[in-house]
KOLDREN-854822 format. One line per 3 residues: their letters; for each residue x, y, z negated of C-alpha. Coordinates in nm, 3 decimals, decimal comma. Layout:
BEGIN
A> X/Y/Z ~ ...;
***
This chain:
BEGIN
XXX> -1,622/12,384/19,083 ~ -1,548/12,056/18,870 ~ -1,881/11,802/18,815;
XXX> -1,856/11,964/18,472 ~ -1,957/12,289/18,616 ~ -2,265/12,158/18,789;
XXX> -2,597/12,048/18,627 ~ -2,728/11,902/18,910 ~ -2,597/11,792/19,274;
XXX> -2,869/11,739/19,526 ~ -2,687/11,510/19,794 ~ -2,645/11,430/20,167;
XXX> -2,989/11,683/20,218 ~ -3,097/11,825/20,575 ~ -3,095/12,191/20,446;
XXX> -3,416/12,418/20,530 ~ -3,323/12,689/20,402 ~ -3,657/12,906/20,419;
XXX> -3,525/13,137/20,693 ~ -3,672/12,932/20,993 ~ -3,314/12,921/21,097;
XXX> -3,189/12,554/21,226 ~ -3,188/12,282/20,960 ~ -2,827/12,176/20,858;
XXX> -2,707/11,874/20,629 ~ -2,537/11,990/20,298 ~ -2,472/11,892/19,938;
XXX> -2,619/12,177/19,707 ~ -2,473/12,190/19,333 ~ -2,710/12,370/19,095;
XXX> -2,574/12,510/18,814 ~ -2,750/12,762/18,498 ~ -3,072/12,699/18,684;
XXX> -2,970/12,909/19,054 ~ -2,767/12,779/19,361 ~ -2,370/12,742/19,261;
XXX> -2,274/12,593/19,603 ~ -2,374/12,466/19,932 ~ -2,115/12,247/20,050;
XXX> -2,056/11,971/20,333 ~ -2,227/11,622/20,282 ~ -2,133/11,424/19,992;
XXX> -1,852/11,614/19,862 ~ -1,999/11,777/19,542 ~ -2,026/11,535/19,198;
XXX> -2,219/11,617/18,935 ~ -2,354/11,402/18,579 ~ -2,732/11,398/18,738;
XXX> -2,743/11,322/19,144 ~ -3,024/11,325/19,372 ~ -2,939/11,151/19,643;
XXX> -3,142/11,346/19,965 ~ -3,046/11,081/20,222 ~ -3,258/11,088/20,516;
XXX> -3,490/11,406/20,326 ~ -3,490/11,766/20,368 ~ -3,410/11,990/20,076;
XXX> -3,654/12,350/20,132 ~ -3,698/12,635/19,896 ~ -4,050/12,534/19,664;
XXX> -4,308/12,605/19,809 ~ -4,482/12,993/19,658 ~ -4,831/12,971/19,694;
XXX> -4,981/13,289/19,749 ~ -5,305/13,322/19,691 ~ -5,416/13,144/19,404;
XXX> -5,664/13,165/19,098 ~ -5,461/12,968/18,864 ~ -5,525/13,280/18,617;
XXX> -5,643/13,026/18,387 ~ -5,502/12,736/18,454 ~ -5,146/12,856/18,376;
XXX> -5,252/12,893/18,020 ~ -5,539/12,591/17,999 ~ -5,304/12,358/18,156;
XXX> -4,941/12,422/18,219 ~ -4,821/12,105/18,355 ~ -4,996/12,259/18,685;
XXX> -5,068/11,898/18,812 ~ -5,188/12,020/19,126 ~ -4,919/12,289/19,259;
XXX> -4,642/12,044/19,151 ~ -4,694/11,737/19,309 ~ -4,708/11,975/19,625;
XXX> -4,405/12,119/19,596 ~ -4,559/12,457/19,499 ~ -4,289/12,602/19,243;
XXX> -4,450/12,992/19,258 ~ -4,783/13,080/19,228 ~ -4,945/13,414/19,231;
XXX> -5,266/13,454/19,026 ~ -5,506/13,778/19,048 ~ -5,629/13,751/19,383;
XXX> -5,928/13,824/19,568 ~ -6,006/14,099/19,288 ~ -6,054/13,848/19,034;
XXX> -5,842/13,853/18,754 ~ -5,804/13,728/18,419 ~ -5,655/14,052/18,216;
XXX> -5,669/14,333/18,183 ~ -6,043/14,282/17,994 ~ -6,176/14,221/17,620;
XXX> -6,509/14,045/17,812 ~ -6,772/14,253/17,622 ~ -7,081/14,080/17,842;
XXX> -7,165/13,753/18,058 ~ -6,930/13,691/18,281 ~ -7,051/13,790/18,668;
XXX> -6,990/13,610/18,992 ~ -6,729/13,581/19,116 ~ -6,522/13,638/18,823;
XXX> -6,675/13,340/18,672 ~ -6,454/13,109/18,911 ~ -6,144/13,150/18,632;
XXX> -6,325/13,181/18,319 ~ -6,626/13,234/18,066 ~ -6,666/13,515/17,851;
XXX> -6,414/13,359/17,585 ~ -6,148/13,342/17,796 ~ -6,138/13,698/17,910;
XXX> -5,961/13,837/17,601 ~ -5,662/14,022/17,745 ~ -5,697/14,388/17,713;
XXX> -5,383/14,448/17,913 ~ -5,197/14,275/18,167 ~ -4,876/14,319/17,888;
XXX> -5,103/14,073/17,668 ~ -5,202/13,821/17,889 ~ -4,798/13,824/18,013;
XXX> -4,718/13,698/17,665 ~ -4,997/13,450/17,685 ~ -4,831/13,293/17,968;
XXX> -4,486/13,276/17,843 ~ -4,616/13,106/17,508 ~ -4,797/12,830/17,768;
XXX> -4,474/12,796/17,929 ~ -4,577/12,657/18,255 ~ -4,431/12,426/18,471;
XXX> -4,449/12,676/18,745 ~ -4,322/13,074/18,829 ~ -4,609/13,281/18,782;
XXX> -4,692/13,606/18,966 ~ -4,995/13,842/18,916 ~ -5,190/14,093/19,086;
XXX> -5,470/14,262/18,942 ~ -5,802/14,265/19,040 ~ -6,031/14,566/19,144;
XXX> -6,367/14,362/19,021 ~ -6,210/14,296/18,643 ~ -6,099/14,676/18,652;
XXX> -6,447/14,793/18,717 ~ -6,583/14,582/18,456 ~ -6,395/14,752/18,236;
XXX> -6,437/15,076/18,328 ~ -6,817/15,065/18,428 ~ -7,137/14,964/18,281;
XXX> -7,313/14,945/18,650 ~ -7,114/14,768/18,908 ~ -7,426/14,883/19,185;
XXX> -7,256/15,225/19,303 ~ -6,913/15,400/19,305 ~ -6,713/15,504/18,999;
XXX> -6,727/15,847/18,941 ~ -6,345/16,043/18,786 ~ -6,378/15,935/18,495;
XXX> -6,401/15,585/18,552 ~ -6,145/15,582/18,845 ~ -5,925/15,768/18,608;
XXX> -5,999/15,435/18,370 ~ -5,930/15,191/18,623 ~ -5,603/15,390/18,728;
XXX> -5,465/15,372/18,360 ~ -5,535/15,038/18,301 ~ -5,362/14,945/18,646;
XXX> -5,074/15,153/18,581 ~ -4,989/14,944/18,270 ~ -5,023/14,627/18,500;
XXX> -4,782/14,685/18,690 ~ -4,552/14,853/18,412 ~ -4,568/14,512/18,294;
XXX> -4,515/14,356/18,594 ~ -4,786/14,294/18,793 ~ -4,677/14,246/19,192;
XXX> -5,012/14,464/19,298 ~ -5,341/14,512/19,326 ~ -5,591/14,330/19,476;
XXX> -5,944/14,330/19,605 ~ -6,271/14,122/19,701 ~ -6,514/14,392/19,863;
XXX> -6,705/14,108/19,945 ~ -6,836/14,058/19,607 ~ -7,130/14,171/19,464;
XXX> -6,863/14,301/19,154 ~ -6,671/14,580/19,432 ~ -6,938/14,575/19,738;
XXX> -7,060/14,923/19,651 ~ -6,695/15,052/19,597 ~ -6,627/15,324/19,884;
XXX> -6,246/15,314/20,043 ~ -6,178/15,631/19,862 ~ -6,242/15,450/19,515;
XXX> -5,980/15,156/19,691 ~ -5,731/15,403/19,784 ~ -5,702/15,522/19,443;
XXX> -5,602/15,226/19,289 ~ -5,384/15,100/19,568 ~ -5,180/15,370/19,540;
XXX> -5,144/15,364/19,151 ~ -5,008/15,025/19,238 ~ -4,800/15,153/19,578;
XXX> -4,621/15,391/19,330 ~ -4,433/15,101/19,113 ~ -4,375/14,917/19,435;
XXX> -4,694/14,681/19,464 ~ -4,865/14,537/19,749 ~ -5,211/14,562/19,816;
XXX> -5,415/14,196/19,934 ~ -5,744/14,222/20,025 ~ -6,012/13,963/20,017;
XXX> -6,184/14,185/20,298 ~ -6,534/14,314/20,297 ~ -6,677/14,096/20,561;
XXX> -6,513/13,786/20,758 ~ -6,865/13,732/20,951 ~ -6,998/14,000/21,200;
XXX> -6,852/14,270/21,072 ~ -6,445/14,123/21,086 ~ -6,333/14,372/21,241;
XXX> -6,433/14,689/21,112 ~ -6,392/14,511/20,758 ~ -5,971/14,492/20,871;
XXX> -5,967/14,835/20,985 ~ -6,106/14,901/20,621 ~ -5,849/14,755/20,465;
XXX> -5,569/14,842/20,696 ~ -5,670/15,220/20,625 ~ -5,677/15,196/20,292;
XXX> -5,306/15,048/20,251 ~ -5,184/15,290/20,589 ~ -5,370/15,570/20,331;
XXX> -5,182/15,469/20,003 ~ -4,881/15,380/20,178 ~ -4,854/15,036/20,035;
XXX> -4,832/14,724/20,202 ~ -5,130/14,551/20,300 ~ -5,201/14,159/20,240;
XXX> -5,495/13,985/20,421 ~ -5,620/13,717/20,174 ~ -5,719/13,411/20,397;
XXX> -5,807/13,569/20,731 ~ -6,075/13,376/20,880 ~ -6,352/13,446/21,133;
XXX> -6,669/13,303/20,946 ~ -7,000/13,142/21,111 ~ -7,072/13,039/21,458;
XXX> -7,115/13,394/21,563 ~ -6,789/13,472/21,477 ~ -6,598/13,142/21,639;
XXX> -6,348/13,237/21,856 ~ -6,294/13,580/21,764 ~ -5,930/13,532/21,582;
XXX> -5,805/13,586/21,906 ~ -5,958/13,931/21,843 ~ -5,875/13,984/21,509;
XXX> -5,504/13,840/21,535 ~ -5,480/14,090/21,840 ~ -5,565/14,386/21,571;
XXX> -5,374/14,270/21,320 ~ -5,008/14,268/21,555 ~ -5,131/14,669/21,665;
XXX> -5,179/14,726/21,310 ~ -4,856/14,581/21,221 ~ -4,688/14,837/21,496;
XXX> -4,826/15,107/21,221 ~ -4,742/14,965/20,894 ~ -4,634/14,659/20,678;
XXX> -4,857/14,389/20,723 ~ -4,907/14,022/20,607 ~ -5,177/13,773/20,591;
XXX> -5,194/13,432/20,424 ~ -5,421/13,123/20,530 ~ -5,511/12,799/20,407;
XXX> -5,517/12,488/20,625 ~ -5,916/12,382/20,650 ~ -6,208/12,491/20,845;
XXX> -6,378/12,518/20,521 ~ -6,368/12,761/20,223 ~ -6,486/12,760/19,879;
XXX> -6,670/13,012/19,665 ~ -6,949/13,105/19,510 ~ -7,284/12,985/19,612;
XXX> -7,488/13,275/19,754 ~ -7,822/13,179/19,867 ~ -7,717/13,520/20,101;
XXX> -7,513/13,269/20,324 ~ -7,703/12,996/20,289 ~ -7,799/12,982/20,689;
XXX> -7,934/12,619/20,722 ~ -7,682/12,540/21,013 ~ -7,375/12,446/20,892;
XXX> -7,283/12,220/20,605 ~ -7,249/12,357/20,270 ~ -7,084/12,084/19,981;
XXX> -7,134/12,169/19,599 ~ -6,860/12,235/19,411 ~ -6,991/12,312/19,065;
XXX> -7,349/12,400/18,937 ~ -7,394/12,535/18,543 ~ -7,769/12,423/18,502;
XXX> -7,692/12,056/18,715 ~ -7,359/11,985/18,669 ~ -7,429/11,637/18,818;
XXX> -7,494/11,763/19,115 ~ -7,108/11,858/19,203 ~ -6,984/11,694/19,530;
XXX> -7,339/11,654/19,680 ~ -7,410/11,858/20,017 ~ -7,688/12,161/19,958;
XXX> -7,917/11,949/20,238 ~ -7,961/11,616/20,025 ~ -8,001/11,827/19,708;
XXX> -8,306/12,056/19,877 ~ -8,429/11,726/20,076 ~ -8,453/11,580/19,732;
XXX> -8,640/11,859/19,567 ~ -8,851/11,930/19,832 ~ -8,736/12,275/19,886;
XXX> -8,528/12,451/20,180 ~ -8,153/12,510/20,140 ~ -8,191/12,906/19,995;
XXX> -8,464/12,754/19,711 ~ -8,212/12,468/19,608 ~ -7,900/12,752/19,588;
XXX> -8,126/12,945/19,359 ~ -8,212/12,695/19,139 ~ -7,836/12,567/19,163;
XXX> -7,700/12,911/19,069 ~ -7,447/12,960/18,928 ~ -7,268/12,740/19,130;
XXX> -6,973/12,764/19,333 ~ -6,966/12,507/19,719 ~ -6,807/12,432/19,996;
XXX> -6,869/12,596/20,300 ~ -6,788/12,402/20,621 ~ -6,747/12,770/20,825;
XXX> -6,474/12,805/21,021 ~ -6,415/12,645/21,384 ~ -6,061/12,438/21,450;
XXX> -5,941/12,642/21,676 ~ -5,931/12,958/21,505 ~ -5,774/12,783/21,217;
XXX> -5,504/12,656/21,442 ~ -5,439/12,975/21,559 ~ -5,454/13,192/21,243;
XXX> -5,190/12,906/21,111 ~ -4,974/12,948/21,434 ~ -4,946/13,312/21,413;
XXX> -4,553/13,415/21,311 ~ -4,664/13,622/21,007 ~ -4,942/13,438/20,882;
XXX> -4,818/13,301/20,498 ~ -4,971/12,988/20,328 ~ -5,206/13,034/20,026;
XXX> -5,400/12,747/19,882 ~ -5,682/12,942/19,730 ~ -5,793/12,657/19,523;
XXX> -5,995/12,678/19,266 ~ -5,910/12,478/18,972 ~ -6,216/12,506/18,746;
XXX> -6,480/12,341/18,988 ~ -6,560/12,009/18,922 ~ -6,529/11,870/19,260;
XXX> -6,297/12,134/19,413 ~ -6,208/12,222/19,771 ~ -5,897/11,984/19,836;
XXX> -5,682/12,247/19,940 ~ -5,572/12,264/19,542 ~ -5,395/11,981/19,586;
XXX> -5,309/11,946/19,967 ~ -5,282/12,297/20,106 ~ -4,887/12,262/20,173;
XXX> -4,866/11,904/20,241 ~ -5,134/11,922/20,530 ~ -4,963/12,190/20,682;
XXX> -4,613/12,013/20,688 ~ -4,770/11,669/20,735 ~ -5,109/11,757/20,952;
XXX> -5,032/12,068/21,127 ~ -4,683/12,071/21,195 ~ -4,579/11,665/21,210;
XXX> -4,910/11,577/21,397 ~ -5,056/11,848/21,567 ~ -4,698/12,007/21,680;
XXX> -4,833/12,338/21,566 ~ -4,498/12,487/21,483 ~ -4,139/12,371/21,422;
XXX> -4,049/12,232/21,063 ~ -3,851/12,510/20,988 ~ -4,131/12,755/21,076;
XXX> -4,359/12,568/20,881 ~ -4,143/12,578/20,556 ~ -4,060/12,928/20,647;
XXX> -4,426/12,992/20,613 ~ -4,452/12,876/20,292 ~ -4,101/13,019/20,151;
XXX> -3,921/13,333/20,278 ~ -4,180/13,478/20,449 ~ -4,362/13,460/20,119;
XXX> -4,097/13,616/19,898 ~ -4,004/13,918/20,141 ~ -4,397/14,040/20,151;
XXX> -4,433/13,979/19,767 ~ -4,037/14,136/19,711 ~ -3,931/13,786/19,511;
XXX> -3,567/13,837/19,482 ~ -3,367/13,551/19,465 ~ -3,689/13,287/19,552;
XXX> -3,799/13,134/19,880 ~ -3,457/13,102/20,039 ~ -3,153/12,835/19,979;
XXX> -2,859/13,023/19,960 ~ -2,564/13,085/19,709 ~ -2,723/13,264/19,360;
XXX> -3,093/13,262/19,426 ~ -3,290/13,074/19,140 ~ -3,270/12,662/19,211;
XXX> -3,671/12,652/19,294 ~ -3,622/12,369/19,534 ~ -3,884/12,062/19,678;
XXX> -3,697/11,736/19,824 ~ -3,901/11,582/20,106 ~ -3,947/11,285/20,359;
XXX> -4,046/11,501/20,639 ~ -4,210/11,166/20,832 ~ -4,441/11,082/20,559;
XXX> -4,554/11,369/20,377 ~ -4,910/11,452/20,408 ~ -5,206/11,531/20,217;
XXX> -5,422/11,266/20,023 ~ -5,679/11,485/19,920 ~ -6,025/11,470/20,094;
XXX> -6,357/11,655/20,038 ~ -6,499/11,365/19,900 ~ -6,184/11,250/19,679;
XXX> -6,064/11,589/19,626 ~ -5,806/11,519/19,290 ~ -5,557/11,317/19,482;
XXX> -5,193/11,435/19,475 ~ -4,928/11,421/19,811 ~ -4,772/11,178/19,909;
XXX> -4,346/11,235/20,077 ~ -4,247/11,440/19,780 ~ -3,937/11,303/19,622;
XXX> -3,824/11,594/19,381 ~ -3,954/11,917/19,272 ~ -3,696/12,159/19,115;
XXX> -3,823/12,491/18,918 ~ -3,549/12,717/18,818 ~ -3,306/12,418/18,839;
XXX> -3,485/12,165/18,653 ~ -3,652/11,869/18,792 ~ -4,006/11,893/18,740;
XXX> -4,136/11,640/18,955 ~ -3,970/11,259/19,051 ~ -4,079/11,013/19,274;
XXX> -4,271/10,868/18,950 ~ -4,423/11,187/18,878 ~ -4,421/11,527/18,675;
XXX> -4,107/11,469/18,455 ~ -4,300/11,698/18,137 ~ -4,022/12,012/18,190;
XXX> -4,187/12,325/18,246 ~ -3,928/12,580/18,306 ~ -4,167/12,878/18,510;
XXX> -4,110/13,233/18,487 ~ -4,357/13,529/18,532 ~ -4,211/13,715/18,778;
XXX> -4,185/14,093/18,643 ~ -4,141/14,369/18,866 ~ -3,801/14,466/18,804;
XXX> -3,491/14,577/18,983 ~ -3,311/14,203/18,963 ~ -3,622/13,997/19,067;
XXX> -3,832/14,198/19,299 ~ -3,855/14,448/19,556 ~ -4,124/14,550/19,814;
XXX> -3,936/14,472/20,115 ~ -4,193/14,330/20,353 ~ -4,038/14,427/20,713;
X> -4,050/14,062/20,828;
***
C-alpha cells in the first residue's frame, strides 16, 4: 500500500500482539479504522506517524467488568478507561444494570451504584443501545444484563423466588437483550436484590441468554465462608444451561477466608476440565461496594466511598467517623446508609495468586459515581503492567497484556478486538513499558497513569501524550455473526 492508502502508521513499535506470544518490532499501518499491515521497522509512510521508538504497541486494553452503565451516556469522554489504555468496556455486571427498566420506585442497593430513579428509563436493552450510540463514547461498549434489574421489573417483592409468571417476565425481557445485542447475562446473588433467588430461577435466565450465544458472569453468592459452595453454585448453574460461566472478581474475603485461593483456584482448574470457564480480577486487596452494616466486622479497615445523608464524609475511614459520633462501626454504617466504602478485605497473597493464575482476565470494577472511588477506576491496568508484572515479576509482559486483551475477547466472543493482527479493528494502546504505572491512591483516587503515549479506538487516536484528543469513535458491540462469537476454549 502507498502512504495514501494508510491513515495512520504507528512506527518502529515492539509488537504485543495480545496472544502472549513473543514480542516482535514492526511498523503497523492502520487504515478505515482496522489493521491494513504489519510490516518490518520503519518501512511503512503514512500523512499522520507515531513514532513507537523504544514503546510497545498492545491491543487496548477491554475491561471486563465494569459499571460504566452510566457513565457511557453521563460522560463519554470516559476520562478514566482512556488514560489507561482501556479501549472496551463491558457494562451490566454483577447483576446490576442500567436497562432493561422504566424505574417505577426508589432505587435499591446495589443498583443504586449506576443510577437514581431518573436515570433508569430504558424499558429495553434495544432503547438504552440507541442511548449509547447518540452519547457516542470515546470507548467500545459491551453489555450484559443484570438478574437484580430483571427482577425489579418483573416483581413487586424481591424477598422470595419468582414464581412462572414472573420468570416467564424476566425470560422475555432477556431475550430481547440479547436480540439486541447484549453479550449475556449476569448475576450478584450476593445482593439483597437476587439473595432469595434459588439456582433454578438462575438457570432459567442463563439459558435464555446461552441460546443467542451469551455468557453467564457471576458476582457469586458468597466470597467469605461459604466460597466454595457459592462456585459450585455458579459453576452448576452455567454446566446446567450450558453456557459459559464468568467469575466476576474471584476473591477469598475476610481473615477467615485468607489463604484459601489456593483452594478455590484448585476448584476452579477441575471445573474448567468440565466446562468453559473464566474469571476476571482486579489488582487490590481491597474492594468497593455498598456499605452493609452486615460486614461491618470491626477488624479490618473499611474507607467511605459515598454517603447520601453526609456526603462530606466520603474518603474518611468508618473508625474515625464512629470514634467521632460516639457510636461503634455497625451504628455509624446505619446512620451512613446509603453509602457505598472501601473494604480493605483481601490478603496479598491471594491477590497475587488469583492475578497469576493463566485464565484469570483483568476487570477494573470501578465505580464511577462514588465520590471518592476505589482507585482501581483509574489504575486497574496500569498497576498490573507497572506493579505486578514490572515490579513484582508476577508474570511476563506478554502474559500480562494477554490478560487484559485476547484472553478477554475469546471468553466474551469479540471478533476482530484484543489481538494485533491483519483486519481486526485498530483498538490499539502505545506504551513505555519501564514507566507505566498507576498514580491513583486510596487517598488521591482521580489521578490518571502515567507511560501511556497513545490510545487508538477503532483507528483513531483518542488519547496523546497531552491527553484525551476529544474523538470518541466507540462502538457497542452487538452480538452478531461479524463481531462476536462465544468461543471461550482458551
Amino acid at each position: 500500500m502507498s502512504a495514501l492508502e494508510f491513515d495512520i502508521v504507528i512506527r518502529n513499535a515492539e509488537v504485543i500482539d495480545g496472544t502472549g506470544s513473543t514480542p516482535y518490532r514492526a511498523d503497523i499501518g492502520i487504515a478505515n479504522q482496522k489493521i491494513a499491515a504489519i510490516a518490518k521497522p520503519n518501512s511503512l509512510i503514512a500523512p499522520q506517524i507515531l513514532n513507537a521508538n523504544g514503546l510497545v504497541v498492545a491491543p487496548g486494553f477491554i475491561d471486563v467488568h465494569t459499571h460504566d452503565d452510566r457513565e457511557v451516556l453521563d460522560h463519554p469522554a470516559m476520562h478514566p478507561k482512556l488514560t489507561q489504555g482501556v479501549t472496551t468496556v463491558i457494562t451490566g455486571n454483577c447483576g446490576i444494570s442500567l436497562a432493561p427498566w422504566l424505574a417505577d420506585r426508589d432505587i435499591p442497593a446495589p443498583l443504586n451504584l449506576i443510577g437514581q430513579r431518573a436515570d433508569y428509563r430504558y424499558a429495553s436493552v434495544a432503547d438504552y443501545v440507541a442511548a449509547v450510540r447518540a452519547a457516542a463514547p470515546a470507548v467500545n461498549v459491551g453489555i450484559l444484563v443484570g438478574h437484580s434489574t430483571l427482577r425489579l421489573n418483573a416483581m413487586s417483592e424481591l424477598n422470595c423466588v419468582a414464581n412462572q409468571e414472573e420468570i416467564a417476565h424476566m425470560q422475555a425481557l432477556l431475550a430481547e437483550g440479547m436480540q439486541a445485542g447484549a453479550l449475556g447475562f449476569s448475576s450478584g446473588l450476593f445482593y439483597q436484590t437476587s439473595q432469595a433467588a434459588d439456582n433454578g430461577e438462575v438457570i432459567t435466565l442463563a439459558k435464555v441468554a446461552a441460546a443467542a450465544g451469551g455468557v453467564y458472569t457471576s458476582h457469586i453468592r458468597d466470597e467469605y465462608n461459604g466460597v466454595l459452595d457459592a462456585l459450585k453454585e455458579a459453576c452448576d448453574a452455567g454446566l446446567a444451561a450450558q453456557a459459559p460461566v464468568i467469575l466476576s472478581h474471584h476473591k477469598c474475603a475476610g481473615p477467615a477466608n485468607w489463604g484459601r485461593t489456593v483452594e478455590t483456584l484448585a476448584y476452579i482448574t477441575e471445573r474448567r476440565a468440565q466446562q468453559p470457564l473464566g474469571l476476571d480480577a482486579y489488582p487490590y486487596t481491597a474492594g468497593s461496594t455498598v456499605l452493609d452494616p452486615d460486614y461491618v466486622d470491626g477488624v479490618i479497615r473499611i474507607m467511605l466511598s459515598f454517603s447520601m445523608p453526609y456526603p462530606e464524609m466520603a474518603g474518611r475511614d468508618l473508625a474515625d467517623i464512629a470514634a467521632d459520633w460516639g457510636v461503634d462501626q455497625k451504628e455509624a454504617a446505619r446512620r451512613l446508609h446509603p453509602a457505598g466504602a472501601v473494604y480493605f478485605q483481601m490478603r496479598e497473597d491471594d491477590v497475587q495468586r488469583v492475578l497469576s493464575y493463566p485464565h484469570t482476565m483483568i476487570g477494573s470494577d470501578g465505580l464511577p459515581h462514588d465520590s471518592h472511588p476505589h482507585p482501581r477506576l483509574w489504575g486497574a491496568f496500569p498497576r498490573v503492567l507497572g506493579h505486578y508484572c514490572r515490579e513484582q515479576k508476577l508474570f511476563t509482559l506478554a502474559e500480562a497484556v494477554h490478560k487484559m486483551t485476547g484472553l478477554s475477547a475469546q471468553h466474551f466472543g469479540l471478533q476482530q478486538r484484543g489481538k494485533i493482527a491483519l483486519n481486526y479493528w485498530a483498538d490499539l494502546v502505545i506504551f513505555d513499558p519501564a514507566t507505566i504505572s498507576d498514580l491513583a491512591t486510596f487517598s488521591q483516587p482521580k489521578q490518571a497513569a502515567q507511560g501511556i503515549y497513545w490510545v487508538l479506538v477503532n483507528g483513531e487516536v483518542a488519547l496523546n501524550a497531552d491527553g484525551p484528543t476529544g474523538h470518541r469513535n466507540g462502538q457497542v458491540l452487538n452480538r452478531n455473526s461479524e463481531q462476536l462469537s462465544a468461543d471461550v476454549s482458551t
